[in-house]
C-alpha positions, 0 to 999 in steps of 0.5 A: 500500500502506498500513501496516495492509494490511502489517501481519504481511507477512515482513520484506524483502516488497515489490512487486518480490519479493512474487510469488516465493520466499520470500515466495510462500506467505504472498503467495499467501494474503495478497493482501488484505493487500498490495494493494488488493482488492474483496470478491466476496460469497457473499451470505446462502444457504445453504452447498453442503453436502460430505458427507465420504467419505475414501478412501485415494487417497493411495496410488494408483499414478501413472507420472509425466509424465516415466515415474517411478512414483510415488503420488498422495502423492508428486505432491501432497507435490513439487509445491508443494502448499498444499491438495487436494481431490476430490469423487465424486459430491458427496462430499469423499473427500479435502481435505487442506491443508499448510503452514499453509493452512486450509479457510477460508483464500484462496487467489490462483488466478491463471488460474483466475480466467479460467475464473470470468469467463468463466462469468460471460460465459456467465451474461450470454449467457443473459440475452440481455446479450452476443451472442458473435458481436457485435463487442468494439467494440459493448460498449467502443467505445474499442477501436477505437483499439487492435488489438482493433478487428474481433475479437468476443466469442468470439475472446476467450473462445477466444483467438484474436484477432490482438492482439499480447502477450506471454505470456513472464514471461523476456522483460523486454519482454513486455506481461505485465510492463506488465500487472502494473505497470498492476494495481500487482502490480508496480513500474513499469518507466517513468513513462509506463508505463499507470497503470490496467488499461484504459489498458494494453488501449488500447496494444495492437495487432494482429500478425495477423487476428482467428479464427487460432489460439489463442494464450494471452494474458491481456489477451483475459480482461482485455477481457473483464471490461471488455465483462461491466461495460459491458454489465452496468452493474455492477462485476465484483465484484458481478456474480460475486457475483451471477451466480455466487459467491451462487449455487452455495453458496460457503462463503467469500467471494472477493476480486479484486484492483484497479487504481487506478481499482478494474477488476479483475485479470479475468485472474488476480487471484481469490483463493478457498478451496479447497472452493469451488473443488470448488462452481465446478468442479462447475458443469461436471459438472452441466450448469451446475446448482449443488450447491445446484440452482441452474441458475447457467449455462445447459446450452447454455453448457456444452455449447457448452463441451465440444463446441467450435467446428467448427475449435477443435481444430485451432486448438489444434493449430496454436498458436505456443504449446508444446503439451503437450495433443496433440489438445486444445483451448481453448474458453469460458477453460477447458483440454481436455487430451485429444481427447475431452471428458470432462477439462476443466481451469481453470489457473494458474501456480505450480500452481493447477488444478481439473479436471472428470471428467465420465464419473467423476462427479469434481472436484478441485482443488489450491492450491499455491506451485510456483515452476517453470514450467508443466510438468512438474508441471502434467502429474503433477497431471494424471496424479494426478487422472486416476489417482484418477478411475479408480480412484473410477470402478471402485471402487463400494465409496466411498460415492456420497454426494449427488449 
């Protein structure tokens, strides 16, 4: 860190408490300012347009995970909030920001940033760059001194590869602290502690066979950048900004935080404005095509999203993990909290979602400093968007806008 990155940062900041109350917010919107990042260019075409078409959905009923009702207000106004937004049929029928956040303003996503990675996998598979089926060690072959040795692409896009890595932030021993002590998000536990990202990934080792169940580990989105570089010859900056961000009409530009060596925090360093998160969200409503009518990732990559694997479901439902998604899956980085396919979900911690609706012809997207766990708030985010697309859905007097 350096004096003029910090400059403007809350008295008392530093690396050991940046992440956490009461420094969250300002840090969640200031990642730039405190650690070192790399642009993701939106490049010089021209902005998705948004029409604006309000409605009052504000006021929608919702029962809430835990039986209280309540409205989409109130779930937005206790959950942390930094903005929310949804879009029907290409129209913004509500984008509201709080707390000082603005529509220009970026935004960490945290695991958000794996369903972008691997988009940008799914636009390399059509370019006949990377074989899903085809082993990790054919893209990064010094993986074969660690645990992911045998594991192929696709058991990473779906985790279910048999590495051994805690996910647990409660467990003082867990691999994801030395994760963050590699990326430098957090002060190092050791002096031996791995220094970059991908001296990190080369400690791992494998607990059980490749293609078990799903367990959510960020390392596998991790190794996943490593293969999108290597196999594209190029960083994962200018990738996404190629592939992805300058092609479905971003209006700002994104930013990934970097490691010493400057690799990418794939799994969950990307920081972004919200409206753009409605654009990428969109992508998986449209069948892969931008709202600018760009085919930015091919139909078949979304299909093979939404359709899942012949045992991905069962693979979800047998995972160590707690599961409050019965009957969904996990598959391509991107959540199905339901049996059917219709709701798809990207997710981060401390309440960072974008959920698609596709038999509502809806996207929203919510920003937010929730400092609780995962659940419950999560699922009343959840309940909300499920509420208001039900409600857009048989409401045909909301202007259509474009689609």
């Amino acid at each position: 860190m350096t004096e003029d990155r910090t400059r403007g940062a809350p008295a008392g900041i530093s690396l050991d408490n940046w992440l956490s109350a009461p420094y969250a917010r300002w840090s969640f919107q200031h990642v730039e300012d405190f650690v070192p990042t790399a642009l993701i260019s939106r490049g010089t075409g021209v902005v998705a347009a948004l029409p604006a078409a309000t409605a009052p959905l504000s006021t929608i009923r919702v029962t809430s995970n835990g039986g209280v009702a309540t409205t989409v207000g109130a779930v937005m106004a206790t959950t942390g909030t930094d903005g929310w937004a949804v879009c029907h049929r290409g129209a913004m029928m509500a984008e509201e920001y709080l707390g000082g956040f603005g529509p220009q303003t970026r935004h960490l996503l945290f695991s958000v940033s794996k369903s972008l990675v691997a988009t940008v996998v799914g636009a390399l598979r059509g370019a006949g760059t990377i074989a899903l089926d085809a082993p990790v060690t054919n893209y990064v072959p010094a993986l074969a001194k660690c645990g992911y040795a045998g594991a192929t692409v696709r058991h990473l896009l779906d985790m279910r590869s048999g590495i051994g890595f805690s996910e647990n932030y409660q467990d003082p021993t867990a691999q994801i602290h030395l994760l963050d002590q590699a990326m430098g998000w957090a002060p190092k536990s050791s002096p031996g502690a791995p220094a970059t990202l991908q001296e990190f990934l080369l400690t791992l080792g494998r607990k059980s066979a490749h293609g078990g169940p799903f367990e959510y580990r960020s390392c596998e989105t991790d190794v996943l950048g490593w293969i999108c570089e290597v196999a594209a010859g190029r960083r994962m900056p200018e990738l996404m900004s190629q592939l992805l961000w300058s092609r479905i009409g971003a209006q700002c530009d994104a930013t990934i935080g970097v490691d010493a060596c400057g690799t990418g925090f794939f799994d969950g360093g990307i920081s972004a404005c919200l409206s753009d998160m409605i654009r990428f969200g969109s992508l998986y409503l449209r069948d892969g095509v931008s709202l600018t009518g760009q085919q930015v990732v091919p139909a078949a990559w979304i299909a093979d999203t939404l359709d899942g694997g012949p045992d991905s479901r069962q693979a979800f439902a047998a995972s160590p993990d707690d599961n409050e998604m019965p009957g969904g899956m996990y598959r391509n980085q991107m959540w199905f909290p339901y049996p059917g396919n219709d709701v798809v979900l990207c997710q981060g911690m401390c309440g960072q979602m974008i959920y698609v609706n596709r038999s509502a012809e809806l996207v929203a997207a919510k920003l937010s400093t929730h400092m609780d766990s995962h659940e419950p708030h999560m699922l009343d985010t959840l309940r909300a968007f499920d509420a208001v697309a039900r409600e857009l859905a048989g409401n045909t007097g909301w202007p259509a806008g474009a689609r």
